[in-house]
C-alpha positions in Angstrom: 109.2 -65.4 -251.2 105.9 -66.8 -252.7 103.6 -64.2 -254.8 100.5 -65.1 -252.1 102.2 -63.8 -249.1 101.2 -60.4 -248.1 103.0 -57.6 -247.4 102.4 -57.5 -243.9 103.7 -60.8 -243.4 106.4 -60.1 -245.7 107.4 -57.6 -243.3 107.5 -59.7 -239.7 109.6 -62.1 -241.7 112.2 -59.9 -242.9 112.3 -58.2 -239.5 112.9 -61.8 -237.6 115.3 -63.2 -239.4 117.3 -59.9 -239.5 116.6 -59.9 -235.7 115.2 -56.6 -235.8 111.3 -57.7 -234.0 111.5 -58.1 -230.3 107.2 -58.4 -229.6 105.2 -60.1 -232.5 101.5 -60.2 -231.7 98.7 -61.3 -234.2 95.5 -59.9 -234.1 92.8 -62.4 -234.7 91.9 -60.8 -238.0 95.2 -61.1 -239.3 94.0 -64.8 -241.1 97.0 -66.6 -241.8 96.9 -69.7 -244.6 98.7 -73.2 -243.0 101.6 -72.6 -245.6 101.9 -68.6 -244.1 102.0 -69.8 -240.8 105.1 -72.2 -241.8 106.8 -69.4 -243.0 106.6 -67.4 -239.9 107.3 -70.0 -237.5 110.1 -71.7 -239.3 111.8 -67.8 -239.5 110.7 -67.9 -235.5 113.1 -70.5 -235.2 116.0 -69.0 -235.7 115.4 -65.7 -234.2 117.0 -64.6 -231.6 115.3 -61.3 -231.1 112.3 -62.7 -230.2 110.5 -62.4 -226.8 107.3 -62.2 -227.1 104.5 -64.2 -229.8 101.1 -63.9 -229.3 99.0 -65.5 -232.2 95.9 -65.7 -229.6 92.4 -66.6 -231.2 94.3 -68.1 -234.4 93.9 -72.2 -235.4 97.0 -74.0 -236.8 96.4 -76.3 -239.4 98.5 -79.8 -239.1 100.5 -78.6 -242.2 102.1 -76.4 -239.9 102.4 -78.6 -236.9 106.0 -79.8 -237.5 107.0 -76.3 -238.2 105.3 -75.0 -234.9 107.6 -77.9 -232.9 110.3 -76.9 -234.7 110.1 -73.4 -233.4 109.2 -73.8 -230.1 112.3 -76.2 -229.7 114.9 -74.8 -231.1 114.3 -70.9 -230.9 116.3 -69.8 -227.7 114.7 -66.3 -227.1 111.1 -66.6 -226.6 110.1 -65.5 -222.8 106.6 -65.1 -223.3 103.6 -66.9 -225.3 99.7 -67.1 -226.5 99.2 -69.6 -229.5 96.2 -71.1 -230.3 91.9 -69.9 -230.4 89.5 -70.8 -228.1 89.2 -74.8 -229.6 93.1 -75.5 -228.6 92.1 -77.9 -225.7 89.5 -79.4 -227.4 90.9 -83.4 -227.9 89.1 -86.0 -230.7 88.5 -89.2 -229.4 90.7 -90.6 -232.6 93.9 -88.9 -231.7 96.9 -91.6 -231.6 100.4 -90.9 -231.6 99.9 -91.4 -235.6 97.0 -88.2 -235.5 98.1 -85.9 -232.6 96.0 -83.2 -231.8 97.4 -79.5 -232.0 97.7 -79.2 -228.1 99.3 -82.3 -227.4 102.6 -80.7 -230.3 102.2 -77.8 -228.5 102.7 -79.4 -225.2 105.6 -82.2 -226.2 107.1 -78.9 -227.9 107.0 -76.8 -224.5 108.5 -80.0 -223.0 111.6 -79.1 -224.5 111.5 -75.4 -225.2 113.8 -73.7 -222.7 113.1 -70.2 -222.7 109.9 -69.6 -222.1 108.6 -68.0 -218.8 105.2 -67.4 -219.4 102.3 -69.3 -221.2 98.6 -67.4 -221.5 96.4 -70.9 -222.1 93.0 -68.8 -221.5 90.4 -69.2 -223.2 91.2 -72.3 -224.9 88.3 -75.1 -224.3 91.0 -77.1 -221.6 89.2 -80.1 -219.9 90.3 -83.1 -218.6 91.9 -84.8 -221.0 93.9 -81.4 -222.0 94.8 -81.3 -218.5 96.5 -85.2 -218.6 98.6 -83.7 -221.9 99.9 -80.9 -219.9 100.9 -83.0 -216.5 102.5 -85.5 -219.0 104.2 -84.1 -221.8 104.8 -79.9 -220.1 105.3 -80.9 -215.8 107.4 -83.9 -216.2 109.8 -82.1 -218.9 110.0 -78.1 -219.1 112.3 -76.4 -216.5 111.6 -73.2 -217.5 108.1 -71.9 -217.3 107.4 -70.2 -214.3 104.1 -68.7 -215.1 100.8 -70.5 -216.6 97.6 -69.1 -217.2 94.9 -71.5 -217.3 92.0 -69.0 -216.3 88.3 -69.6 -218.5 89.1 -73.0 -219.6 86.6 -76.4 -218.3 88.8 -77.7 -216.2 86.2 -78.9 -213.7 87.0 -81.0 -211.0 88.4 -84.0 -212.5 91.0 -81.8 -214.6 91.1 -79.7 -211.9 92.4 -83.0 -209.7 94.4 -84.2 -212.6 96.4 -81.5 -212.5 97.2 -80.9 -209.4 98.4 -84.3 -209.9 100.9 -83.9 -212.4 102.7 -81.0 -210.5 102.9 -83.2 -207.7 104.3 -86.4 -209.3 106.1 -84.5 -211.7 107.7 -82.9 -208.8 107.8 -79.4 -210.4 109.5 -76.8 -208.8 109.9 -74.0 -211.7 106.2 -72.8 -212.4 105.9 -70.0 -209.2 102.1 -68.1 -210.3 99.1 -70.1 -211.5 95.8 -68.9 -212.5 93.1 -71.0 -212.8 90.5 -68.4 -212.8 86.9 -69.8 -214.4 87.3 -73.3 -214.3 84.0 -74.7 -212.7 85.9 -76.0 -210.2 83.7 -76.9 -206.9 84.5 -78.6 -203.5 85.6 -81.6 -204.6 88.3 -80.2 -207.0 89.4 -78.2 -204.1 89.9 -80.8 -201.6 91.5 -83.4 -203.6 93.3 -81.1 -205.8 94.1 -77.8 -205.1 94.3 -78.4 -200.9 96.8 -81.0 -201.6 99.1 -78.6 -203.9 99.5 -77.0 -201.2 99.9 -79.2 -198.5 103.7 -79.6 -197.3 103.6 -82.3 -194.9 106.5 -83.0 -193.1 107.5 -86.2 -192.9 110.6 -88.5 -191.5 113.9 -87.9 -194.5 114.1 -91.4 -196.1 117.5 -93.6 -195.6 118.8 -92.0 -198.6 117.8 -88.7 -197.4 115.6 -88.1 -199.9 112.9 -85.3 -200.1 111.3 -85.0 -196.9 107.5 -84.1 -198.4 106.0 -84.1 -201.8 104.9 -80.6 -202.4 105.1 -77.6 -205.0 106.4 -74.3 -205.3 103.9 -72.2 -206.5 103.9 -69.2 -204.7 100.5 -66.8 -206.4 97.5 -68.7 -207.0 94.1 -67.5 -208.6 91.5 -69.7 -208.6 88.7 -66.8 -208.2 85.4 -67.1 -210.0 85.3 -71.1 -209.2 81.9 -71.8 -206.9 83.6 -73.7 -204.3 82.0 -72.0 -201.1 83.0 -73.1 -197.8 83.3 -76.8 -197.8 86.3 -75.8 -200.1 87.5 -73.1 -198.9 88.3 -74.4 -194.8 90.2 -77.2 -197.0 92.3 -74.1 -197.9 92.6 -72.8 -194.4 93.6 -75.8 -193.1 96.9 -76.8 -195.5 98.0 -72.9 -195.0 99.4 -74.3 -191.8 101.8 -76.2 -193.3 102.2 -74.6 -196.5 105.4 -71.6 -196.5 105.6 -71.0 -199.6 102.6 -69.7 -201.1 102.8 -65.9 -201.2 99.5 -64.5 -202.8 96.4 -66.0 -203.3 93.0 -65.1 -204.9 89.9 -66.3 -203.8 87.4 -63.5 -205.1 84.0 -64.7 -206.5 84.3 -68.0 -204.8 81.2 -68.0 -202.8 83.3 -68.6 -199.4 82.2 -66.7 -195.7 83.1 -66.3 -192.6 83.7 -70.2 -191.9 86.5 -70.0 -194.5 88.1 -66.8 -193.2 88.4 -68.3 -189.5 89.8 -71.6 -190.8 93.0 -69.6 -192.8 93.6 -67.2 -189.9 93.4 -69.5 -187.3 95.8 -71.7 -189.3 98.2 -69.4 -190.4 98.2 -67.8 -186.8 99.4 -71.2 -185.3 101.7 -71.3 -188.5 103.1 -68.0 -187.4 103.3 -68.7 -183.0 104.6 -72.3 -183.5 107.3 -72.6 -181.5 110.5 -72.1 -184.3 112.8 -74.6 -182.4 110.5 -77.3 -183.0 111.7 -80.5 -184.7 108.8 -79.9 -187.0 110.4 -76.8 -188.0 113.9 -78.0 -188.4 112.1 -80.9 -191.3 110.7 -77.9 -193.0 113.8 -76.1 -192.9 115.7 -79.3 -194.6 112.8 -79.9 -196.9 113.1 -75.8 -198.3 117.0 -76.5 -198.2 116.8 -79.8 -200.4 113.9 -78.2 -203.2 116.4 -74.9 -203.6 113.0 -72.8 -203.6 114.8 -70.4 -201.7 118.3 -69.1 -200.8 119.5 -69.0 -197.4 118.9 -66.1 -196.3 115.1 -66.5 -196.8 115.3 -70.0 -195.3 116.3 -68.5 -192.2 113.3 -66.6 -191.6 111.1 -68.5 -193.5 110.0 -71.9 -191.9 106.3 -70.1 -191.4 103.9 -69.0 -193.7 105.0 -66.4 -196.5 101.6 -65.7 -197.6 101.7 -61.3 -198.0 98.7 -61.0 -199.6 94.9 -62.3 -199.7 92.3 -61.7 -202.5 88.9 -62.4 -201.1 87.0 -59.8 -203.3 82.8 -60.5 -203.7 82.3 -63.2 -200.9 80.2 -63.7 -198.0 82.5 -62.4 -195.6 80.8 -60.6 -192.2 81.5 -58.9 -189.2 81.9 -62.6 -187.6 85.0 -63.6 -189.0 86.6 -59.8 -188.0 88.0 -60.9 -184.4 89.7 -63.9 -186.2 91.6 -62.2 -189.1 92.1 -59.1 -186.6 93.8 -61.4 -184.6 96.0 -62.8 -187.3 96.9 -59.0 -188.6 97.8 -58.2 -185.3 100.9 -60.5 -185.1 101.3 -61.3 -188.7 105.4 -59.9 -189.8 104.3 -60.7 -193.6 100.7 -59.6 -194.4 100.9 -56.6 -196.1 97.7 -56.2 -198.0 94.2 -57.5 -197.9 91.4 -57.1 -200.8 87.7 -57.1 -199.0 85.7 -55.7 -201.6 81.8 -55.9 -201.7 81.5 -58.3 -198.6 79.9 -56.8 -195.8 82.2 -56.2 -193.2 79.9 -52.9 -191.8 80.8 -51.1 -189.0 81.0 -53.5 -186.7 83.4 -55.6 -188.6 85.2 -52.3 -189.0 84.9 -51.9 -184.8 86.3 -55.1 -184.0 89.6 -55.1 -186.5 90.7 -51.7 -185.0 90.2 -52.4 -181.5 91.5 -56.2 -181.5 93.8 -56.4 -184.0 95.1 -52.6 -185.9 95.3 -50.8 -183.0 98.1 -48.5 -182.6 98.9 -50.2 -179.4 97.8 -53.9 -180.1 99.2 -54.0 -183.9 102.6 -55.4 -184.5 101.6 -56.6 -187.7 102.9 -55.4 -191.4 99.7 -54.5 -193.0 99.9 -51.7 -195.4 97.1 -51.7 -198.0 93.4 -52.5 -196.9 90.5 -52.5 -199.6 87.1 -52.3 -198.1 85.1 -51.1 -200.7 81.1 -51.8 -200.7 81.0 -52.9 -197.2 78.4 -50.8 -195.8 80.6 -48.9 -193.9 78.9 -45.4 -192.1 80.7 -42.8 -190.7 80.3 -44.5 -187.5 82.5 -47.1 -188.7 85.2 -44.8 -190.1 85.5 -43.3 -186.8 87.3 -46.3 -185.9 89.3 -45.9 -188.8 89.9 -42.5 -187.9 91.5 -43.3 -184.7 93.1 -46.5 -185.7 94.8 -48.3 -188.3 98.5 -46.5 -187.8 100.7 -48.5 -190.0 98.2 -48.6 -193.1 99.5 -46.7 -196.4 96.6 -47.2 -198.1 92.9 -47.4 -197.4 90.4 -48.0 -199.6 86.6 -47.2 -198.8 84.9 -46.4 -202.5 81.1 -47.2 -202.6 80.3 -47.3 -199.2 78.3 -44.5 -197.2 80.7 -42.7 -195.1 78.9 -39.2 -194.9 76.8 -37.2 -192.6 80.0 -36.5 -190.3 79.5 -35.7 -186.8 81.1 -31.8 -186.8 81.1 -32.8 -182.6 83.5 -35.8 -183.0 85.7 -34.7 -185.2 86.4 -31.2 -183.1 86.8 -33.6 -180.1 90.2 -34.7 -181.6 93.1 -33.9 -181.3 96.0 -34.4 -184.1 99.2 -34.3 -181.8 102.5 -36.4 -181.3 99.8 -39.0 -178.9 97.3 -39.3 -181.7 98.5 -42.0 -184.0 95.5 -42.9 -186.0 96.3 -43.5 -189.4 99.7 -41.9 -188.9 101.6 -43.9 -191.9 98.6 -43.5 -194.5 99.6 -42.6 -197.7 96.4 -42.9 -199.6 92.8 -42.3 -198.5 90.0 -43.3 -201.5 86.5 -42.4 -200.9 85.0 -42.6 -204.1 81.1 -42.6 -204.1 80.2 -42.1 -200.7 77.7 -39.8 -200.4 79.9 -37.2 -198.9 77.9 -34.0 -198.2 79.5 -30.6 -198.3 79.4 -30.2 -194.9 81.5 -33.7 -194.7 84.3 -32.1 -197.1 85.0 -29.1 -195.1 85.2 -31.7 -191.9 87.9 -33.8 -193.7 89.7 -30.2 -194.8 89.4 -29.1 -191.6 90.7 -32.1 -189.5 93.7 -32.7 -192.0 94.6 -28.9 -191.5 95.4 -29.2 -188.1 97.5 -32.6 -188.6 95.5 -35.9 -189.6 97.2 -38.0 -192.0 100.4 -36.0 -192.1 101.7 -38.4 -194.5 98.9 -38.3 -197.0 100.0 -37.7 -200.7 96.6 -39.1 -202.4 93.5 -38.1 -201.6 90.6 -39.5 -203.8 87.0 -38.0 -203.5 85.3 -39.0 -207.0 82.0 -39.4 -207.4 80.5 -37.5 -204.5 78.9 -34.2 -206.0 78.1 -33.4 -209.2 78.7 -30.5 -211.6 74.8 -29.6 -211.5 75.6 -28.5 -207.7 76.4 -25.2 -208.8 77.0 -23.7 -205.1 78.4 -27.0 -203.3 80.7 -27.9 -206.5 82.1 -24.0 -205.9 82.5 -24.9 -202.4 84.6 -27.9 -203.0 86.6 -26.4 -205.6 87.5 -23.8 -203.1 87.9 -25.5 -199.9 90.1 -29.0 -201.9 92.1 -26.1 -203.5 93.3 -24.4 -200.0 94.2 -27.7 -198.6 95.9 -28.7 -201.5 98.0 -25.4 -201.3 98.4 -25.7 -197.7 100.2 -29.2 -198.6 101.8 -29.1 -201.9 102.6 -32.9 -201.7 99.2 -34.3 -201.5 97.5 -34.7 -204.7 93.5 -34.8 -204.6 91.3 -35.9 -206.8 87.1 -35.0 -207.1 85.8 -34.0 -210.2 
C-alpha cells in the first residue's frame, strides 16, 4: 500500500477486505485525497461485511467516480448509506453524459445496487433537477431501497412535483418511509405532488386486467417544516379517503389549522364507515392483491385506511376542530397515537374529546398515546382527563398549567370498579406545570385510594425547585410513600 496513506485508513482497509468491519462512518474531518477514496471504495467492493457507510459531509473527486460505481454495484452487503457533503445535489449546466455530475453516478449506481435499504440524502443542496436524476436513474431501476431521506434539501414545488412524479410513473412499490422534511415546499407542491402520491383511485381493471389505479406504497411520510398551511393541507385530507396504505404521517411545523384537521377526520371517518361490501371496496381489494403490498391476511382487514399514527406538532390547531377528530377517535380500530404539541387545544378542546369521542362509554376506538403538551391546558381541563380517556397508556401534558387543584373535586371521587377514567394509563407526564405542593399531595392522595391502577411512570420534572427548602422536603417525602406503596411505578421530579 502507497507511503501517503495514513494509518487510519490503512486500518479500515485491512479490516474490509478481511471482512472484519461491519459499520464504517467518516467523520467529516477525516479528509480523504481522490486516490484514498479509490482505495477504500474499491476494497468496499468486495466486502461482504459491510452494512453500514457513512462518508456524510465528504466531496468525491471524479477520479474516484468509477470506483464509487463500482462499489455501489457490485458490493452485496451494504443495507444502509450517507455519501456525499452538502453540494451533492448541486447540477452544472454543462453536465452531458460525457461530464456527469457526482449525483447523477451516485444515482445510475443506486439503480443497480441491490442491497441497500436505506439512503440519508439530507442536507445535500437537492433541487429540481437533482430530483429528475433520482425519478430517472434510482425509481425506474432499484428494487431495493425502502427508505429515503430527502429532509433540508430545495426541493420546492417543482422538485417537489417532479418527484412525486417519478414514483408514480416509475410505479415504485419498494420505498415504504419518506422524509421530505425542509424542502420549501408550499401549496402548490402539495396539491399536485404529494396529494396525488397518495391518491388511490379506483378505477375499472383494464381488458388485460391490468392494475386497477396508479398509486404508491409508501406507508410513513414526513414532510413537516414545509409552509404549506391549509390550502395544502385539506388536499391531504381529502385523498386519505382513498388512500389505505399510508400508516404514519408528519405534518408538524406546517402552518395547517383546524380547516385541515376536519378535512382528514372527516375523510378518514367515511374511509373507515363505508360500507365494506361495496364494489368500490372489492377494486381496492384487487388493486392491494395485484401490487403485493400486503399479504393476505392484512388484505382482509385492510380495504380502509391504515393510518396509526398522526404528527401534527406546532400548528394552528384549536378547540374547533376537537368534535371532528373526537369523532374519528371514537370509532377509529387503527389510530393509536396522536402528537398535539404546542397548538392550543385548551380546555375546551380537552372538554369536547372526552365527552364526544374518549369517553369510557362512547370510545371504541384504539388510541393509546396522546401528546398534548403546550396547549394551555388548566386543571379544569384535566378534570376531564381525569374522568375520561380509559383506553389511553400514555398521556402527555408537559408545559401546560395544570395546577391549583381543587382539594373539593378530587375528594368528590371515587376510584372503584364504576370509575374507569384513565383505567389503562401507563404513563402520566407533567413536566413544567406549575404544580403547587398542595397539587402533589392531591395527585398522591387520589392514586392512593385507586386512580391509575396501572400507572408504572409518573413524570413530575420541572415543577419545584431545589431552593424550596420546605416544599422540596415535602415532595421528597410524600413521592417516596407512594412510590413505596406501589413498587412498580417509577416517578420522576427532581
Amino acid at each position: 500500500m502507497a507511503t501517503d496513506i495514513p494509518e487510519f485508513l490503512k486500518k479500515w482497509i485491512e479490516n474490509i477486505e478481511t471482512n472484519n468491519l461491519t459499520s464504517l462512518y467518516i467523520l467529516p474531518f477525516r479528509r480523504l485525497k481522490p486516490n484514498q477514496f479509490t482505495l477504500l471504495l474499491n476494497a468496499i467492493a468486495d466486502c461482504t461485511s459491510l452494512t453500514t457507510f457513512s462518508a456524510s459531509g465528504h466531496a468525491i473527486e471524479k477520479e474516484s467516480y468509477s470506483a464509487l460505481y463500482n462499489a455501489l454495484t457490485k458490493n452485496a452487503s451494504l443495507i444502509s448509506l450517507d455519501l456525499g457533503n452538502n453540494k451533492l445535489g448541486e447540477i452544472p449546466d454543462d453536465v452531458n453524459d460525457d461530464n456527469e455530475s457526482l449525483f447523477s453516478v451516485l444515482c445510475r449506481a443506486m439503480g443497480r445496487n441491490r442491497s441497500i435499504q436505506t439512503w440519508n440524502l439530507e442536507y445535500k443542496s437537492i433541487g429540481l433537477k437533482a430530483s429528475k436524476i433520482f425519478s430517472e436513474k434510482v425509481l425506474f431501476n432499484n428494487n431495493t431501497l425502502l427508505t429515503v431521506s430527502l429532509s433540508r434539501n430545495q426541493l420546492g414545488d417543482d422538485g417537489c412535483i417532479e418527484l412525486c412524479k417519478g414514483f408514480l410513473q416509475s410505479h415504485n412499490k419498494t420505498i415504504k418511509i419518506l422524509n421530505l422534511i425542509d424542502n420549501g415546499i408550499g401549496p402548490r407542491g402539495v396539491k399536485e405532488g404529494i396529494a396525488k402520491l397518495l391518491n388511490w383511485e379506483v378505477q375499472e381493471s383494464s381488458p388485460i386486467d391490468g392494475p386497477l389505479s396508479n398509486h404508491c406504497s409508501i406507508k410513513e411520510l414526513d414532510i413537516s417544516l414545509n409552509k404549506f398551511g391549509d390550502e395544502g393541507g385539506i388536499a391531504i385530507g381529502e385523498v386519505l379517503k382513498t388512500n389505505i396504505g399510508l400508516r404514519k404521517i408528519n405534518l408538524s411545523n406546517t402552518e395547517i389549522g383546524d380547516d385541515t384537521i376536519i378535512s382528514i377526520c372527516k375523510n378518514l371517518k367515511l374511509a373507515i364507515t363505508e360500507e365494506t361490501g361495496s364494489s368500490k371496496q372489492n377494486k381496492l381489494t384487487k388493486m392491494i392483491s395485484q401490487t403485493s403490498i400486503m399479504t393476505e391476511d392484512s388484505i382482509q382487514t385492510s380495504t380502509t385506511s391504515t393510518i396509526t399514527t398522526l404528527m401534527l406538532n406546532n400548528n394552528n390547531i384549536t378547540y374547533k376542530s376537537c368534535s371532528a377528530l373526537a369523532s374519528l377517535l371514537a370509532i377509529s380500530p387503527r389510530i393509536k397515537k396522536i402528537s398535539l404539541i404546542n397548538n392550543n387545544i385548551g380546555d375546551e378542546g380537552i372538554k369536547i374529546l372526552a365527552t364526544e369521542g374518549l369517553s369510557s362509554i362512547e370510545n371504541s376506538g384504539k388510541l393509546e398515546i396522546l401528546d398534548l403538551s403546550k396547549n394551555n391546558i388548566t386543571f379544569e381541563g384535566f378534570k376531564y382527563i381525569i374522568q375520561n380517556f380509559s383506553k389511553v397508556k400514555i398521556i402527555t401534558l408537559h408545559n401546560n398549567r395544570i395546577n391549583n387543584w381543587s382539594e373539593e373535586f378530587i375528594n368528590s371521587l371515587t376510584f372503584n370498579e364504576l370509575f374507569l377514567g384513565c383505567s389503562s394509563l401507563k404513563e402520566l407526564h407533567l413536566t413544567e406545570n406549575g404544580i403547587k405542593t398542595a397539587d402533589m399531595k392531591l395527585l398522591c392522595n387520589m392514586m392512593k385510594k385507586g386512580f391509575a391502577h396501572e400507572l408504572e411512570e409518573l413524570v413530575l420534572g420541572a415543577n419545584v425547585s431545589l431552593d424550596q427548602e420546605e416544599d422540596w422536603n415535602q415532595w421528597e417525602k410524600c413521592l417516596s410513600e407512594l412510590e413505596n406503596l406501589k413498587p412498580k411505578l417509577s416517578i420522576t421530579w427532581k
